[in-house]
Steps between C-alpha positions, in 0.01 A plus 500: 500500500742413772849499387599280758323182354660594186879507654625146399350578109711876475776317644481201242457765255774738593764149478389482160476872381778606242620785634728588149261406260107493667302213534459202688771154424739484194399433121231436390320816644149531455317815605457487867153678525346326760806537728494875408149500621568382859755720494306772428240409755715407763696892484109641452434357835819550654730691335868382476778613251639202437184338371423786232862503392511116384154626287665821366838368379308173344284688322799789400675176370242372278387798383852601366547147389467286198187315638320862441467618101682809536343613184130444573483378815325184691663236627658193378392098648775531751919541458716177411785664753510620807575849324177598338718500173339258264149388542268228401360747239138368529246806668252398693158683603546379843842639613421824327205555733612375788857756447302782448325490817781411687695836305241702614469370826909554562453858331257624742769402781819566295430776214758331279469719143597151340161390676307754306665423176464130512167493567396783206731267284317230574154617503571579175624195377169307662275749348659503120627110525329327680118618524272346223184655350259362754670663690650307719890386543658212337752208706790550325765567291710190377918524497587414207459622156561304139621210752769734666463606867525861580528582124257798535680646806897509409749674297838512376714818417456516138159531537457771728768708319309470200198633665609775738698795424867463644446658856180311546723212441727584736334615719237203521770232493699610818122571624419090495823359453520387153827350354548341165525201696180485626354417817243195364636256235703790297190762548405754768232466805415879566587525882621873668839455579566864496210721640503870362611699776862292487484493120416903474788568782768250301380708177494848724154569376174587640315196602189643349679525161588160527226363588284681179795306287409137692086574456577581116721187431252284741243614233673459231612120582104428581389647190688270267489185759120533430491577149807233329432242734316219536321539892412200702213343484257559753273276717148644434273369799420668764514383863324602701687487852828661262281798396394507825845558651553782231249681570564522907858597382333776253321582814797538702638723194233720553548532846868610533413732189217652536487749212565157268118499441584273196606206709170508698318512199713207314396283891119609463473380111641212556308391795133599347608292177671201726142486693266518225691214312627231784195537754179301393239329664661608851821296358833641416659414179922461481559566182390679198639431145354793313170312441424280791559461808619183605583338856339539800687768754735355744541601847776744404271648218229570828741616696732731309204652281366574863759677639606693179128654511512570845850692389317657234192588734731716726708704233151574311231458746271345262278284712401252230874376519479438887126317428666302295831417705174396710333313267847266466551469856181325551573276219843383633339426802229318337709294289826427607 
């Protein structure tokens, strides 16, 4: 790739990069993966500071955000400020993929530990959320819940006195910045407004010991979030060029962590099951409802469920993913 035909786009995109906040523009900001990508590329091919910098403290600003579910992880739709603060609360296959291969990607640049703990959170969260029976991942997860947006996701003060001990409390409130005010119509959006090294050295305690106290409350709030609330309800078809996506980002996953055998696994299930269900009759289906599949593939649905196998053919060298990356190249070219 030769930066220099690239030089007017990083120059449009460094005019509108936030340098405080991350991202691209003001409110509303919507997760800028496919400007991360050239990014990405463009410092791959010719390395420059600047380029991996705007990708880093994006990424560091969502991730600490409220746009991210500090309690499970995964992302939210995209953030109603230019902040990060308070999303559209709606999660989204799509985004989730496409952020975890862009994580990855940064971390094997930029060994960020909040990198590595994003993507583990939200591995998770796809895997016990959002993957169905088949298996095979759902679209999405809607905002609101019993009518109200962000229901699921926020909190007041009472609440979380009531269900951590008194230094959790404390300790978890300066941790994301929750007032008896609120942040979101009189309740809490969980962003990190204090990380724990500055919270351990304002309490003159070990970060580690911190820390143990955050991963305990964390737990604590996710336990009873999931068992005395109503969740969201979730959009149960499966797309094709979205589970695509995920599982090049699992990919990705498995490639900056190696030893994470689980997330090449969690890519190669999904994959076999995605295949034997959307591709019939040398035809690729776009969407599966749990007993049919309906639609004819798009171009997108070719293309992405392509590349994601040629992904998963290099991490696990399993030529019956590249003969099939093959088998959809041929059929893009035949039909579109």
């Amino acid at each position: 790739m030769n930066q220099l035909n690239f030089i007017p786009v990083i120059q449009r995109i460094q005019k509108q990069f936030d340098p405080q906040y991350g991202g691209f523009g003001d409110s509303p900001k919507f997760p800028p993966t496919t400007t991360l990508q050239l990014l990405l590329e463009l410092h791959q091919s010719h390395p420059d500071s600047n380029l991996i910098d705007m990708v880093e403290h994006t990424l560091i600003s969502m991730i600490q955000g409220g746009i991210y579910d500090q309690l499970q992880g995964g992302f939210c739709r995209y953030s109603t400020d230019k902040f990060w603060l308070i999303p559209h609360f709606e999660k989204m296959l799509y985004d989730n993929g496409q952020l975890l291969k862009v994580i990855a990607q940064t971390y094997l640049i930029k060994p960020n530990p909040s990198f590595k703990k994003a993507i583990k959170e939200t591995v998770s969260f796809l895997k016990s959320v959002m993957l169905s029976n088949d298996p095979a991942f759902y679209s999405a997860l809607d905002a609101d819940t019993s009518g109200t947006e962000g229901l699921f996701y926020t909190w007041d003060t009472r609440e979380i006195d009531t269900i951590l001990s008194a230094e959790e409390s404390m300790l978890i409130q300066q941790h994301f910045g929750i007032t008896s005010k609120g942040n979101f119509e009189g309740s809490n959006i969980l962003s990190i407004c204090l990380d724990i090294e500055s919270l351990a050295a304002k309490r003159q305690q070990e970060s580690t010991e911190v820390q143990k106290t955050i991963d305990s409350a964390k737990e604590k709030l996710l336990t009873h979030r999931s068992t005395h609330r109503a969740p969201p309800n979730t959009d149960i078809k499966r797309v094709t060029s979205w589970n695509a996506l995920t599982i090049a980002g699992l990919s990705w996953c498995f490639k900056a962590f190696p030893d994470r055998q689980d997330y090449l696994d969690l890519a190669i299930k999904v994959a076999h099951s995605l295949w034997e269900k959307m591709w019939a009759d040398d035809t690729l289906g776009r969407i599966f409802d749990g007993h049919n599949t309906k639609v004819a593939g798009c171009l997108e649905d070719y293309a992405y469920f392509g590349e994601a196998l040629l992904d998963l053919y290099e991490v696990s060298g399993q030529k019956n993913f590249l003969e099939r990356s093959q088998t959809l190249t041929e059929s893009i070219l035949n039909r579109f």
